[in-house]
N, C-alpha and C positions, 0 to 999 in steps of 0.2 A: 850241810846244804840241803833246802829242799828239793823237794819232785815234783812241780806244780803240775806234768801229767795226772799227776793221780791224784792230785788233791779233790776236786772235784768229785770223786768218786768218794774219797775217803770221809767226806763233809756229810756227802750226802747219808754213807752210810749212818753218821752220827747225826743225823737230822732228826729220826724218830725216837731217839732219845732227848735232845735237844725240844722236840716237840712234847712231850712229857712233862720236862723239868720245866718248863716257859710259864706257867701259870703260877708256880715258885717262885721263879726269877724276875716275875714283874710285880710282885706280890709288895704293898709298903713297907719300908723297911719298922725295922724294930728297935730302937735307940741300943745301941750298944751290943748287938747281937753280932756283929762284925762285918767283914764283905763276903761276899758271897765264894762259893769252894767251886775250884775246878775241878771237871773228870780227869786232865791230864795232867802231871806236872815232870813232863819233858822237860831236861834244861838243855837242849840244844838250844844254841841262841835262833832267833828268827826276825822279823825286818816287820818294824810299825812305821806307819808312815806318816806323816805327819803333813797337812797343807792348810791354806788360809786364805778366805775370802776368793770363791771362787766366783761369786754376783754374775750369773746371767742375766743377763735384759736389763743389764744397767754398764756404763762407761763402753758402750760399743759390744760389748760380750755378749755373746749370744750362744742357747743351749747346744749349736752341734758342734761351737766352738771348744766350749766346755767338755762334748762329749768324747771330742778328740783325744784331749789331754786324759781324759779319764781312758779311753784304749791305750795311753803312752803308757802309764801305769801299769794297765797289764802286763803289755807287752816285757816289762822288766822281770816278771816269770816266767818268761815264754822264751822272747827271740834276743831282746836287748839285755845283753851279758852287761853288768856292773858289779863290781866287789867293793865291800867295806875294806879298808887298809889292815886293821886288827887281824891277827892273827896269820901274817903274813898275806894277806889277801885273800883267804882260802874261806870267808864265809860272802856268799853272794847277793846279793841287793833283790830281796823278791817278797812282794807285800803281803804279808799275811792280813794285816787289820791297816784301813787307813780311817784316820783322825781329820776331818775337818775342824777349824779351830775357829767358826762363824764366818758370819755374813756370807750364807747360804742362796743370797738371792739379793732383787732388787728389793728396793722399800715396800713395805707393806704387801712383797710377792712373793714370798716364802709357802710354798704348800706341796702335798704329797703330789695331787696332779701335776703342780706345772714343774715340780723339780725331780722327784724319782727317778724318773725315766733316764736323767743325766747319770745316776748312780747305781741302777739297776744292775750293769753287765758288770760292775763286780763284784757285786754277790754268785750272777752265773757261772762267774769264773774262779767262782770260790775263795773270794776275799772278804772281810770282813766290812762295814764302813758304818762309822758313827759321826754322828754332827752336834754340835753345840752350835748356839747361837748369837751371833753379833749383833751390834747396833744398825743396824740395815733390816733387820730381820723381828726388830723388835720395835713399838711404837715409843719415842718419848714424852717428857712430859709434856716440852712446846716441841712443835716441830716450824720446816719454813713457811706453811701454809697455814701457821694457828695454830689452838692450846691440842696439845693430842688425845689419844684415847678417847675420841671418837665412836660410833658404833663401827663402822668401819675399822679403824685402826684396833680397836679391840677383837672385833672379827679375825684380823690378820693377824693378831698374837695367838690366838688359840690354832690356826691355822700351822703359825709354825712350830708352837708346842707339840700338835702332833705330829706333825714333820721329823721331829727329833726324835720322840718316844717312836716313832717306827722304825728310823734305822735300829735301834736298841733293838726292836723285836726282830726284824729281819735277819739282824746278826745270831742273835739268841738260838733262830731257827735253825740258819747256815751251819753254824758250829755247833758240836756238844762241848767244846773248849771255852765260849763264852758266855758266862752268865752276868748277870744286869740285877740291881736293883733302882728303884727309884723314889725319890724322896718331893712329897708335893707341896707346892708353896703355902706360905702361912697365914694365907688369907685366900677370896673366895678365887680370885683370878693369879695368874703369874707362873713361874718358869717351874718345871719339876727339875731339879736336881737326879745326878747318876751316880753310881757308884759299879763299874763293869769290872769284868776279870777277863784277862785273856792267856793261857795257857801259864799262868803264875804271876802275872804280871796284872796290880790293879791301877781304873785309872779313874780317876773324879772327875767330872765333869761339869763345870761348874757354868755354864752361857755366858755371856757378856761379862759377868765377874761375879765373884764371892756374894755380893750383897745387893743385887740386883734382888730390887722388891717385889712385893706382890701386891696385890691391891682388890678393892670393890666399889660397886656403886650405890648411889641412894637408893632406898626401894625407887621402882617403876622406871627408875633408868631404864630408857632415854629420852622418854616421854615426859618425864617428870624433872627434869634437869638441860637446861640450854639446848630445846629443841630442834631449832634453826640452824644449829650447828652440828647436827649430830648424833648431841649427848655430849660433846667433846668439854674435856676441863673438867668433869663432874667427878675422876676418879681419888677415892684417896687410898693413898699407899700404906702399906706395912712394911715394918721390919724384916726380914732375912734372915734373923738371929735366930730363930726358931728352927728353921729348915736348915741352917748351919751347923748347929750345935746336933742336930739329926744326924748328918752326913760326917760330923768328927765323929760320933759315938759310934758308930758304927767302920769307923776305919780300921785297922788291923794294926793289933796290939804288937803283932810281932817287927822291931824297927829295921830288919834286915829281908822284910818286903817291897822290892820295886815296888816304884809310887810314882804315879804319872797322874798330873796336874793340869788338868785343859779347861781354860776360858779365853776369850775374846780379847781381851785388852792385855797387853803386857804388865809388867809390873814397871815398866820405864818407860808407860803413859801419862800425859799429862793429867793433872786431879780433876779437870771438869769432866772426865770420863766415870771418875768413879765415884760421882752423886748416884746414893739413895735416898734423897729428895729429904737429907733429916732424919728418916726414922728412923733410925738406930743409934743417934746421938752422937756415932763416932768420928772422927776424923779421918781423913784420908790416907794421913799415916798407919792409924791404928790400923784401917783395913786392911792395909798392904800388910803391916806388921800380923795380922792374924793370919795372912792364908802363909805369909813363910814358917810360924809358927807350926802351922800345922804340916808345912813339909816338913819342917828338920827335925819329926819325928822317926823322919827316914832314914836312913843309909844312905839308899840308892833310891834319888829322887830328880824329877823337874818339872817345873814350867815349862808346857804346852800352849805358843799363843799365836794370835793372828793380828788384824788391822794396820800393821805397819807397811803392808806391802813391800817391806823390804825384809831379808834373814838377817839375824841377829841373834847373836850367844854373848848375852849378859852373866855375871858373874859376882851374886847378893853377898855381903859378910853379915852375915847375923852372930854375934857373939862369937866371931873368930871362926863359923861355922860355913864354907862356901858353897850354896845352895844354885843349883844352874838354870838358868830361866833359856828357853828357842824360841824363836818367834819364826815362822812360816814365812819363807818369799812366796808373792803375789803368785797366785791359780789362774786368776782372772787373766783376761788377754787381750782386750782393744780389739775383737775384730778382723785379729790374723794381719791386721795392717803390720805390727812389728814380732813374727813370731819368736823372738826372745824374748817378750812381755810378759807370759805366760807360762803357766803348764809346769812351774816349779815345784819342788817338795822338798822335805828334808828324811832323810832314812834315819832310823833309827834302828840299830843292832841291839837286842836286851834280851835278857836270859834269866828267869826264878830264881837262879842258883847265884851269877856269877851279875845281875842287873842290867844296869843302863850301859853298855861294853863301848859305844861308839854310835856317833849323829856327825853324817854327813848330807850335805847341801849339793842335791842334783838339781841345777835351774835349768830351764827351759834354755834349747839350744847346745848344753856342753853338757859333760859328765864327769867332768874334774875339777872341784875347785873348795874350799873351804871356809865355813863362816864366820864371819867379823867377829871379834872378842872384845869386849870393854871389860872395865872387873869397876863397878860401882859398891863404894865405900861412903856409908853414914849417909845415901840418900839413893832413892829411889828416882829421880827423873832423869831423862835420858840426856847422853850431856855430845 
């Protein structure tokens, strides 16, 4: 069980190492050089947290509503006693890293000013916090207002790019237990890819999905391409394949390292989610079928994901292989109108040594209850 007194302390003292190593740890990966090493490899188990779709300033949510749920968090190192079941109950529910799993904000409102500030106090309080990002967070290619990518809506991708690559840095700094690499998309604009370590535990971080593209504009864009509107509709996309095949080569050879798997869409998402617009030729099986592929290199693996607003533990057979996919209940909250709407998470107990031990489902309102299980067999959509 941790101390979370002295965590804080302890963090801090590993900051100026941490500050050191961060010019390393952010540095482009290297095809095949592997993930990144921790200073520690503790196997006391310890507690990632895992949430989804927290969108302030959008369905009634608003930032101090958000901010609240984010001191609930805390407080589960602090005052609010919860224990995982494993091991007789004797290991306690207290976040070391939490996982946003997208849709970080409203449309096109994703940025370090308007959203930090929600996620600030738990790094003060010595917890980790990384984000990936959802389709909220990210411009498509039409949206309801017209074609997208926009100068505007392009504006607001690089906006929540950096968004992302800062919690990576701010963590990097917090702990000397986490380190970050990051993989840049394969053309001039689009998502960077993550590949972090947290105290023996790696996690990929993949935005909105696996094959979310990248893309550019015609020289002199936006002045030189459908003015009147923007610039909007002038982008064209790339493939994924490049900055994927980056982020496998560099995963860890060894198949008995926890592997933690975070993007936006579940894999028991409907397929219009997972358009990349053609370029990469594949099908929406196959895509699915490559990021399981690249889990069940694992042992001790899962899917990390969000936008369902509801929790859910899916259960993939890949070649007789049962790969486990989570999906986050809703963060977001209506406004405090129904305060069980919000403010959910799912714990997750895991350990270098011994893995993924236990994921339980604290929602908003209660502290006891356990999440849905379906076991999907020969298809991926949700039934």
């Amino acid at each position: 069980m941790s101390d979370r007194s002295n965590r804080p302390i302890r963090w801090a003292i590993g900051s100026a190492i941490a500050l050191s190593l961060s010019a390393l740890a952010c540095a482009p990966a290297t095809p095949g050089s592997g993930p990144p090493t921790t200073i520690s490899h503790d196997s006391e188990p310890f507690t990632i947290v895992l949430i989804g779709d927290s969108e302030p300033r959008m369905r009634g949510n608003t930032n101090a509503e958000l901010a609240a749920y984010v001191q609930n968090l805390i407080s589960y190192g602090t005052d609010t006693e919860e224990y995982f079941d494993s091991d007789g109950g004797s290991h306690r529910i207290d976040p070391e890293l939490v996982i946003l799993a997208g849709d970080i904000s409203a449309d096109r409102s994703t940025s370090i000013a308007n959203d930090m500030g929600i996620w600030q106090p738990l790094y003060d309080s010595g917890i980790g916090f990384i984000a990936t990002f959802g389709n909220h967070d990210w411009e498509p290619k039409d949206f309801s207002d017209g074609p997208g990518y926009s100068l505007a809506g392009h504006l607001a991708n690089e906006d929540t790019r950096a968004f992302v690559a800062e919690t990576q840095r701010r963590s990097a700094l917090a702990s000397p237990h986490f380190t970050y690499r990051s993989f840049e998309p394969t053309s001039a604009h689009g998502p960077d890819t993550y590949l972090s370590t947290y105290r023996g535990v790696d996690i990929a971080s993949l935005n909105t999905f696996l094959y979310q593209p990248s893309y550019f504009y015609p020289e002199g864009w936006p002045l030189s391409c459908n003015l009147l509107l923007g610039g909007a509709g002038c982008q064209r996309f790339v493939s994924a394949e490049g900055q994927i095949g980056a982020l496998e080569a560099a995963l860890s050879s060894d198949t008995s390292r926890p592997t933690l798997f975070v993007q936006h869409y579940p894999l028991t998402t409907g397929q219009s989610w997972w358009s990349d617009y053609e370029t990469s030729g594949t099908t929406v099986t196959e895509k699915k079928q490559r990021l399981l592929s690249m889990m069940g290199r694992f042992d001790e693996v899962a899917l990390l994901a969000g936008h369902n607003h509801v929790s859910g533990h899916f259960v993939h057979d890949v070649g007789g292989r049962l790969l486990d996919e989570y999906v986050a209940p809703y963060f977001g909250g209506n406004n405090g109108e129904d305060l069980t709407s919000g403010g959910g998470f799912l714990a997750l107990l895991v350990s270098p040594t011994d893995g993924i031990i236990e994921v339980k489902e604290i929602p908003a309102g209660t502290a006891d209850t356990t999440v849905a299980t379906a076991t999907l067999v020969g298809t991926y959509e949700r039934t």
